[in-house]
C-alpha positions in Angstrom: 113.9 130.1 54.2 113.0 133.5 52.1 112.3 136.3 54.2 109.5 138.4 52.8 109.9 142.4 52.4 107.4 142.6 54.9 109.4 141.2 57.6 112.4 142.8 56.7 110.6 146.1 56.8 109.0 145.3 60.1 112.7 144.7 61.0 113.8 147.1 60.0 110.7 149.5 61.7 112.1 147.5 65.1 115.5 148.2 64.8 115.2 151.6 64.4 112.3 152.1 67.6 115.3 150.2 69.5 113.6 147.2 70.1 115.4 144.1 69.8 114.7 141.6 66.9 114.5 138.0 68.0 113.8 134.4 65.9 114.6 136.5 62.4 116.8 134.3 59.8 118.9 136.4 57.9 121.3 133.9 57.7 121.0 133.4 53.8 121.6 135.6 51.0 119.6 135.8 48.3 119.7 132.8 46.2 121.0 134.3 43.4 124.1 135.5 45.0 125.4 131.9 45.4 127.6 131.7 42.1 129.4 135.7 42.7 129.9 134.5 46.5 131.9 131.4 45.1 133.9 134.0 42.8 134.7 136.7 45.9 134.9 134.8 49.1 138.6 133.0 47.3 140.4 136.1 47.3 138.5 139.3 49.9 138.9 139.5 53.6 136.2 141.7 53.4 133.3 140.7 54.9 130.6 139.6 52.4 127.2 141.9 53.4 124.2 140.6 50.7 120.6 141.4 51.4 118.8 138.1 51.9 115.6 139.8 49.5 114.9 142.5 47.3 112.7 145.2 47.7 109.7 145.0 45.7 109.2 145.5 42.5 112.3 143.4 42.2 111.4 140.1 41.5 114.7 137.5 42.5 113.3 135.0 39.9 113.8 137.7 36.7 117.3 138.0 38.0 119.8 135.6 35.9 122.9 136.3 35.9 125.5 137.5 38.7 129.0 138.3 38.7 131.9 138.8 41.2 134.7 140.1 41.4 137.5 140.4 44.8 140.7 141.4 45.4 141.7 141.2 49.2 140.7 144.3 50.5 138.2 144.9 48.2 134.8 143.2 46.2 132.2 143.6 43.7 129.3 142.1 42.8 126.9 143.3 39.9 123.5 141.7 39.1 121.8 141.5 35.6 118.3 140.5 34.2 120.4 138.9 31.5 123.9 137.9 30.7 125.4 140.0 27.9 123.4 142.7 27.8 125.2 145.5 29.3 124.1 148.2 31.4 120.6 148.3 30.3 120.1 144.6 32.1 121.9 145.9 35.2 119.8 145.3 38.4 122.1 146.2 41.2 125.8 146.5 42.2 127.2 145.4 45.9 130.9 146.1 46.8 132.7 146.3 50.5 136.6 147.9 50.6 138.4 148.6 53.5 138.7 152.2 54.0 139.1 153.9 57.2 138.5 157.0 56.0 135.4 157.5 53.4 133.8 159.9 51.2 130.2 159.2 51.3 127.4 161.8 49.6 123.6 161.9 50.3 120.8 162.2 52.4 121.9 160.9 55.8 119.8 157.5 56.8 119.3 156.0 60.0 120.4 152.0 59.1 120.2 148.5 61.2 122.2 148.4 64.2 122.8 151.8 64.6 124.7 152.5 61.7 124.5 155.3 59.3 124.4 155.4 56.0 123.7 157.8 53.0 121.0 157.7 50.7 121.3 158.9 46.9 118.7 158.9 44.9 118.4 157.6 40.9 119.6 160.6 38.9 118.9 161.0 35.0 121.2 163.0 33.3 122.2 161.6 29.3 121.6 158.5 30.9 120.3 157.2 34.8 122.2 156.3 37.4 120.8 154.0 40.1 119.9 154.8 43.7 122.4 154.0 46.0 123.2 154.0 49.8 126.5 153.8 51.2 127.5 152.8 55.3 130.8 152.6 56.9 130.7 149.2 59.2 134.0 148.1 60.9 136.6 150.1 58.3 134.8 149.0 55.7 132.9 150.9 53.0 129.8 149.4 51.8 128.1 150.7 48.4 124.2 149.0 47.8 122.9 150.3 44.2 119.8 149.6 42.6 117.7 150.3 39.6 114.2 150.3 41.1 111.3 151.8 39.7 109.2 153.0 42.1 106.7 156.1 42.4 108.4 158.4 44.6 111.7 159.2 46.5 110.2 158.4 49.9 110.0 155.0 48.2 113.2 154.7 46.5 114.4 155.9 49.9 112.5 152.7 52.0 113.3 150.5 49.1 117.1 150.8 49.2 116.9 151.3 53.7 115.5 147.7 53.6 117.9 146.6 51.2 120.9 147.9 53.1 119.4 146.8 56.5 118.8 143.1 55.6 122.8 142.9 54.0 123.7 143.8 57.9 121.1 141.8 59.4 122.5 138.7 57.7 126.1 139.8 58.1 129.3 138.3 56.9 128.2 135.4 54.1 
């Protein structure tokens, strides 16, 4: 079952009023993730947090190519439109690696289950970087990026939030 932004970001609007979420299946990551799961979940103790959708305009279906990576206290996995085409097909990147201690940067954020996490937006320089929001869950270190192109911070902001919060929502894949 593909849960829509909508409910995610009512889910994410209960979460954060404190009131509990009940009959929500978060269960399943994003369909695309399946073939980078099968590469990381061999080698990583890590538990595997994967949003279950994408924030809009992200469309899963123009997605096509995914790619993991895991060692076993550590794992990545990078999405592309296409496979081949370097940076300027990159969608998003998704990594967990136990740390106890963490140097995270950004705008402090308010995440699912009480958690923090820190917000950075996209930042154009010679080239863009994407947004990104980090959170510490359990010794881990969890890093959520994604090239989004939306009309404002406060959106890049929600965008990534929901992100983030349905990865913990679903927890460990």
């Amino acid at each position: 079952m593909k849960i829509s932004l909508a409910t995610i970001l009512l889910a994410s609007t209960l979460l954060t009023s404190g009131l509990a979420v009940a009959d929500l299946n978060w269960n399943k990551p994003a369909k695309v993730f399946e073939p980078a799961i099968a590469q990381v979940k061999e080698n990583t103790k890590i538990p595997i947090l994967l949003p279950s959708d994408f924030p809009a305009p992200l469309k899963e279906g123009d997605i096509h190519f995914a790619n993991g990576i895991s060692e076993q206290n550590k794992y990545e996995i990078t999405l592309f439109y296409e496979e081949g085409a370097g940076y300027a097909a990159f969608v998003g990147y998704f990594s967990g690696e136990a740390k106890s201690k963490t140097s995270v940067r950004g705008k402090k954020v308010e995440l699912a289950k009480g958690i923090s996490g820190y917000f950075k937006g996209k930042s154009c320089g010679g080239s863009c970087s994407p947004s990104q929001i980090e959170w510490l869950s359990n010794d881990v270190h969890y890093t959520l990026q994604l090239k989004i192109a939306v009309n404002s911070k406060d959106e890049e902001e929600r965008a990534l939030i929901t992100a983030a919060n349905s990865a913990i929502l679903g927890g460990a894949r």
